[in-house]
Structure formats: C-alpha cells, structure tokens
N, C-alpha and C positions, 0 to 999 in steps of 0.2 A: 504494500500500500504506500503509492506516495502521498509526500506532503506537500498541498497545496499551500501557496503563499500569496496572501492579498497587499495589496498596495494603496497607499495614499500618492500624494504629490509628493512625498520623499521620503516617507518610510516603508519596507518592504516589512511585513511580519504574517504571523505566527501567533495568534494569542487566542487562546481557548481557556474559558474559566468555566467553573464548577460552582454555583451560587446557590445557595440554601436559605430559602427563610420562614417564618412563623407569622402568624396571626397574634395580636396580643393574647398573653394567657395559654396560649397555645390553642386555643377554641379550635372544633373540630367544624367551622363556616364555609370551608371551601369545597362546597358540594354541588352538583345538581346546576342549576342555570348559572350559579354565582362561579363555579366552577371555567363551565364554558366562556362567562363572561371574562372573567381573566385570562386564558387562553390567548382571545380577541386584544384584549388590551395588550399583553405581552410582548404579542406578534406586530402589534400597532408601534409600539412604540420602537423595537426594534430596528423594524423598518426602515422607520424617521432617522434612525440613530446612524444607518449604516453597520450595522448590529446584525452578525447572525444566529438565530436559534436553531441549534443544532439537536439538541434534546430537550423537550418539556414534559414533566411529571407533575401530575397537583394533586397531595393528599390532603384527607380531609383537615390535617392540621400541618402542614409546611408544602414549600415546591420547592421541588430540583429544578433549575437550569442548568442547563450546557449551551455558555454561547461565545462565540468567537467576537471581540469587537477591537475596534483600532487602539492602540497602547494612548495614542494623544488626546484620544476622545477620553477614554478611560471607565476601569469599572464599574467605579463608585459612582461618577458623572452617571451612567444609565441607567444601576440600581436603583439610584437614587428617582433616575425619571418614572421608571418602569413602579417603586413602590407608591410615589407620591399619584400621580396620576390612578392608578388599580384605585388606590384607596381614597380619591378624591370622587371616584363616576361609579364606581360598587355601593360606596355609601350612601349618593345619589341616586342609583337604581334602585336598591336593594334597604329599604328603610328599617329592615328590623336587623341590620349588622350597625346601624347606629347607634339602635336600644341596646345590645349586646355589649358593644367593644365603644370605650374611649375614643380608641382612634386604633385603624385596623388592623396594622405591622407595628411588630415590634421594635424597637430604633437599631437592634443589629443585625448581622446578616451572616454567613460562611460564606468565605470566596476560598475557592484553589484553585490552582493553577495546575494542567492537564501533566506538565514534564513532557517529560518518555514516556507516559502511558499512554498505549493505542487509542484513540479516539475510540475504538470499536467497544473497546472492556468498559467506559465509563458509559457508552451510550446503554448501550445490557445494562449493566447496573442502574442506569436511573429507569431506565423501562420497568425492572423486574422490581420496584419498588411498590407496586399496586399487589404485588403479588406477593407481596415475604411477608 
C-alpha cells in the first residue's frame, strides 16, 4: 500500500489523526437522528476545512475520527470547528439535548497521531467499535 501525499501551496504532507470525544457526562445522546445528524455536520464541516474523513464511528457516548487534515490548518483549529458548530445546530435541532446537557462536548478531546501504523488497522479498529 502506498502512501498518498497531499499538498498545499508549499507544504507536501502526511497527516492522519485519530480524535476521540465525549458528550458532557458522558451521556449516552448520540443516537438515532441526532446520531445521523452529526454524521452530516462532520462531513460539512470537513469539507469547508479541506479536511479528510477517512473513518467515522458515533457511539452512543463518544466518536472516533480518522481524519487527514493540512498541519497549517491544524487539528485543534477543526476540532475545535467540527465540536462548536455539532453542538451549536444539534442543540438547535434537537431541544431536549438542551434540557439534558449544559453545553454538549466536553472541553477535551484525544488526538493521535497514525505513525507507522497502517491506515488499514486503525480504520478496522474504529469500524469494529459498534461491535466490541
């Protein structure tokens, strides 16, 4: 398998992360339409970002990504978009994750960084999370 390399105006890379987060409390709210509807948002904002989703998982209390995005744009920069926005238009769709939760993510998050590990093992792994 090779390794594809994307490009800006002057950097060539490589950058695949691993990002894990939570619903305040860890509430089990990410079900069912609200589910789908972050799915949507995810991929939206993505997009905008220049941002690839290469794996998404949503259990009912945290989501895996796997997503590729430019080092200058940066991770935190898109988590950051990707959490604010979910939890700005979910709690506007969705009025009883208002009654529930404070406010709908919790302020931190797990990033890693892929290495040397095959793309292929982490993608499995975040797949097979619906199922363990």
């Amino acid at each position: 398998m090779s390794e594809t390399y994307k490009s800006n105006r002057n950097v060539y890379y490589s950058c695949h992360y691993h990002v894990v987060w939570c619903p305040k409390y860890r509430r089990n709210v990410l079900i069912g339409p609200i589910e789908t509807r972050l799915k949507e948002i995810i991929a939206q904002v993505c997009q905008e970002c220049q941002a690839e989703v290469e794996e998404l998982e949503i259990m009912p209390d945290h989501v895996h990504l796997l997503v590729s995005v430019d080092p200058q744009f940066g991770i935190h920069r898109l988590i950051k978009l990707i959490k604010g926005r979910s939890s700005r238009v979910l709690r506007q769709e969705f009025p009883a994750l208002k009654r529930r939760l404070p406010s709908l993510w919790t302020n931190s998050y797990f990033v890693g960084t892929t290495g040397g590990a095959l793309l292929s093992l982490i993608k499995q792994y975040i797949e097979q999370q619906k199922h363990v």
